[in-house]
C-alpha positions in Angstrom: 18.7 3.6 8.2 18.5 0.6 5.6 21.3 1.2 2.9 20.0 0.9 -0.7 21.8 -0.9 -2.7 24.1 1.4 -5.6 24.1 -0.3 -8.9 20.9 -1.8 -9.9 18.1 -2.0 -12.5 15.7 1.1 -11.8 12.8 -0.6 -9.4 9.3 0.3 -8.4 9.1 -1.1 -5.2 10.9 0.2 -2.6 11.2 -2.6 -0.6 13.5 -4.5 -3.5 15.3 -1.1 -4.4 16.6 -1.1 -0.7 18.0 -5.1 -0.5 21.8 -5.4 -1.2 22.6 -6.5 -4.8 23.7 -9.9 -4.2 20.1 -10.7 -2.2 18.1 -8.4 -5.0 20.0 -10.7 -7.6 18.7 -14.3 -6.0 15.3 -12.8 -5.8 15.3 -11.9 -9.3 14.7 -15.1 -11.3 11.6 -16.0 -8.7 9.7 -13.0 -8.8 7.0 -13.1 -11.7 5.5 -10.1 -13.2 1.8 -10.0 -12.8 -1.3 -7.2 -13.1 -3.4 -7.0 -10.5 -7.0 -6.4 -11.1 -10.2 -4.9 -9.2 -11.5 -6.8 -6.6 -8.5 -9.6 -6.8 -7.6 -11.6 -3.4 -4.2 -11.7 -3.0 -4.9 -14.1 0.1 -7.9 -15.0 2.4 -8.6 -14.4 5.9 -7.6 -17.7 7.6 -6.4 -20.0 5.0 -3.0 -20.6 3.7 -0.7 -17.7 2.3 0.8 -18.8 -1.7 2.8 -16.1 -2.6 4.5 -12.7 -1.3 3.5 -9.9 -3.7 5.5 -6.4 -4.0 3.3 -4.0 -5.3 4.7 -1.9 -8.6 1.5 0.1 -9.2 -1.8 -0.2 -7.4 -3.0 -0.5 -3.9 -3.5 -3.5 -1.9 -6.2 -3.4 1.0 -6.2 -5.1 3.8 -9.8 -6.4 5.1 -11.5 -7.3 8.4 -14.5 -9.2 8.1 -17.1 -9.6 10.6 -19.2 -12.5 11.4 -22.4 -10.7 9.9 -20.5 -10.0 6.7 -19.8 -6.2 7.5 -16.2 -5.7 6.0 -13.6 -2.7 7.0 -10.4 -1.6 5.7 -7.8 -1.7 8.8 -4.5 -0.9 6.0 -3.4 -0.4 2.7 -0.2 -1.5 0.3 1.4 0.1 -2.3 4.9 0.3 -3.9 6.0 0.9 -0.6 5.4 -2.9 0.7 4.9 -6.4 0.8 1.8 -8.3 0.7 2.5 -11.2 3.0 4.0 -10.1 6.2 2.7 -13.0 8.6 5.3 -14.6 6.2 7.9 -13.0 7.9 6.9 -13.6 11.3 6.9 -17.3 10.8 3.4 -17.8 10.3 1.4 -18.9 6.8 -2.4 -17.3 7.3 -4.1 -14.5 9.1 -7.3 -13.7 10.5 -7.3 -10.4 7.8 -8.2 -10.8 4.0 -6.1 -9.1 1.1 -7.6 -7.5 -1.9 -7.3 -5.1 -4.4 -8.5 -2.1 -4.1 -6.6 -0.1 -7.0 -5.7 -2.0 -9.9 -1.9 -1.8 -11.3 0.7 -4.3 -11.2 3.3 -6.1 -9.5 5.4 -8.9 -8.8 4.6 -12.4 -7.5 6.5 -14.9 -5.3 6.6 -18.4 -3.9 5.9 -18.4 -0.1 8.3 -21.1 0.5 10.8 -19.6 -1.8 10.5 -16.1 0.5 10.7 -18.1 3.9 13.6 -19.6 2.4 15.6 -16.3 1.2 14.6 -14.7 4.8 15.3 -17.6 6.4 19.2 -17.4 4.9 19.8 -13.4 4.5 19.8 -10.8 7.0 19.8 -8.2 5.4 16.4 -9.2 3.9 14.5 -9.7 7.2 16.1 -6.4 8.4 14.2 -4.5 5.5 11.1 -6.7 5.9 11.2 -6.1 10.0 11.4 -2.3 9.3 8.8 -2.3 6.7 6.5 -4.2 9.2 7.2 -1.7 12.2 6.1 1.4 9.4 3.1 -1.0 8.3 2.3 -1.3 12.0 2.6 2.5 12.5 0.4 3.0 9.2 -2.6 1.3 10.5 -2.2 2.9 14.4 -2.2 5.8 13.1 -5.2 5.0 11.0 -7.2 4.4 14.1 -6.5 7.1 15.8 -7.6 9.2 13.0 -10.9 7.5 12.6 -11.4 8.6 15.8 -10.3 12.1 15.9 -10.9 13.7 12.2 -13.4 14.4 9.5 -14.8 12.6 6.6 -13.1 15.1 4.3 -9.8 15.0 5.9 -9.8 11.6 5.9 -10.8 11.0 2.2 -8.4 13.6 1.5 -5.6 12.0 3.1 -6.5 8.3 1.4 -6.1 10.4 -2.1 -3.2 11.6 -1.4 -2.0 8.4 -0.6 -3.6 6.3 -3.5 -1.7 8.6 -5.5 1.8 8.7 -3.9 1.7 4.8 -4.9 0.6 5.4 -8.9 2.1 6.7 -11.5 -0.9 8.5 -13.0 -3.4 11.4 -11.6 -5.8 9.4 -12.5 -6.8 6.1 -11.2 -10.1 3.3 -10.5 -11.4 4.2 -7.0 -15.3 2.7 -6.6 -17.3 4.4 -3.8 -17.7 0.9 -2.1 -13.7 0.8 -1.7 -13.6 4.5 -1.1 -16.4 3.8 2.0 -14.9 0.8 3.1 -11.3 3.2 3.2 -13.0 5.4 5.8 -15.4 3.3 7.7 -18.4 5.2 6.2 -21.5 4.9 4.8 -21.6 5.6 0.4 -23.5 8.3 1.8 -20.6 10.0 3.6 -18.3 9.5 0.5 -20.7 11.0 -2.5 -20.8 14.2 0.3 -16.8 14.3 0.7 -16.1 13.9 -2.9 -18.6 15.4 -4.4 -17.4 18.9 -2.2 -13.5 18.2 -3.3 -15.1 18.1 -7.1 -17.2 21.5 -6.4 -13.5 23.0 -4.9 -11.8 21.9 -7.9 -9.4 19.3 -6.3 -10.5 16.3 -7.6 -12.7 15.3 -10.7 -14.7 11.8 -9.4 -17.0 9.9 -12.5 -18.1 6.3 -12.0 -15.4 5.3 -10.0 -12.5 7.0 -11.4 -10.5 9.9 -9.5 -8.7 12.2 -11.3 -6.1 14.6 -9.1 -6.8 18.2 -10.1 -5.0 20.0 -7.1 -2.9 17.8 -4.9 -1.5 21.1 -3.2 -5.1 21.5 -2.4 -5.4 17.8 -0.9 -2.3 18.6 1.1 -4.1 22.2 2.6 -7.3 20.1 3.9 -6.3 16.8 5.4 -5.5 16.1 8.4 -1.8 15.7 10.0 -2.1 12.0 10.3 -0.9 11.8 6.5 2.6 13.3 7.1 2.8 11.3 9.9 2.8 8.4 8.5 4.5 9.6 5.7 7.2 10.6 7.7 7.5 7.0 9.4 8.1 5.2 6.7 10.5 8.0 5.0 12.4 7.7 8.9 12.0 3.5 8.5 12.8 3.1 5.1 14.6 6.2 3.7 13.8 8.8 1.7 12.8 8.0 -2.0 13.3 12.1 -2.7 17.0 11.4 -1.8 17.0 8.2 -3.6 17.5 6.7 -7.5 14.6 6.7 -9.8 12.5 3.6 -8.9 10.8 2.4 -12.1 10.8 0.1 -15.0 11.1 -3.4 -15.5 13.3 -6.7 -13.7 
């Protein structure tokens, strides 16, 4: 298991509150506070990645684009991550697009400073590496429950995990996000959370969800969200078992 480093500023990603102090602390002064916003591309499918961004609040998608325009969500980033993995592998671009799907906040830094500091640490590309194998684990286990489960359970296990990454019950989650989250039609959606509404789970108004009953979320999805909430508890450690991750750098 990664170690987390002891004495340290409180954090909200968990990626930062697991480096050792001494590679947190060179980090520090290059990582710039930013909001992210609705609909904002963090990088584009085949062009040149800028910056690595570690997600505070909010949710990062990550977008496959056909060639007749038809987009789909293939994985998502929170506070968990790092937008910019092909970073780590040695490569600058990918055939994927990154937007924002939640709005929140988070912090921003140079590509070439980040291939730099993984390029001289360790420990850095051992947390990165072990973030990447959960990511990878994330979106296989995203497939396979495309495949297997309902509309409902699905949505209900995409709220459940919008919300694990905010730090409010309510959040911005359009229907053209939502649909794109589940490879459905807005059809399928207005059905799926319009019955969580009617059960008293969730309250859903032009765009924004509000978490009524996340005990009842938990009692209708499907297993694929402990899964892969396990995975990354197994890959990363255990935030329960872990300091208080929030506030500022």
């Amino acid at each position: 298991m990664v170690e987390s480093r002891e004495a340290a500023l409180p954090l909200s990603n968990r990626l930062l509150g697991l480096l050792p102090q001494e590679d947190y602390e060179r980090l520090r002064p290059q990582l710039q506070p930013i909001p992210l916003e609705y609909r904002q591309s963090l990088y584009r499918a085949d062009k040149p990645i800028r910056f690595v961004y570690f997600i505070e609040t909010g949710v990062g998608s990550l977008v496959n684009t056909m060639a007749n325009g038809d987009a789909a969500e293939v994985g998502t980033i929170g506070n968990e991550g790092v937008v910019g993995l092909p970073l780590v592998f040695g490569d600058n671009r990918a055939p994927t697009s990154v937007y924002i799907q939640v709005p929140g906040a988070g912090l921003r830094m140079k590509a070439t400073l980040f291939k730099e500091e993984l390029a001289q640490s360790a420990s850095i590309r051992k947390v990165m590496f072990r973030y990447a194998h959960a990511f990878f684990n994330q979106v296989a286990q995203s497939a396979a429950c495309n495949h297997f489960h309902t509309i409902q359970q699905r949505c209900c296990r995409w709220l459940l995990m919008t919300h694990d990454r905010m730090q409010s019950d309510e959040f911005l989650l359009t229907q053209e996000f939502l649909a794109m989250m589940l490879g459905v039609q807005r059809t399928g959606v207005t059905a799926a959370a319009g019955a969580l509404q009617r059960a008293g789970l969730i309250r859903y108004r032009r765009g924004n969800v509000t978490i009524l009953d996340r005990r009842g979320l938990e009692n209708l999805t499907c297993e694929c969200y402990g899964v892969s909430k396990m995975e990354f508890d197994r890959l990363l450690g255990n935030r329960a078992t872990r300091t208080a991750r929030s506030g500022k750098i």
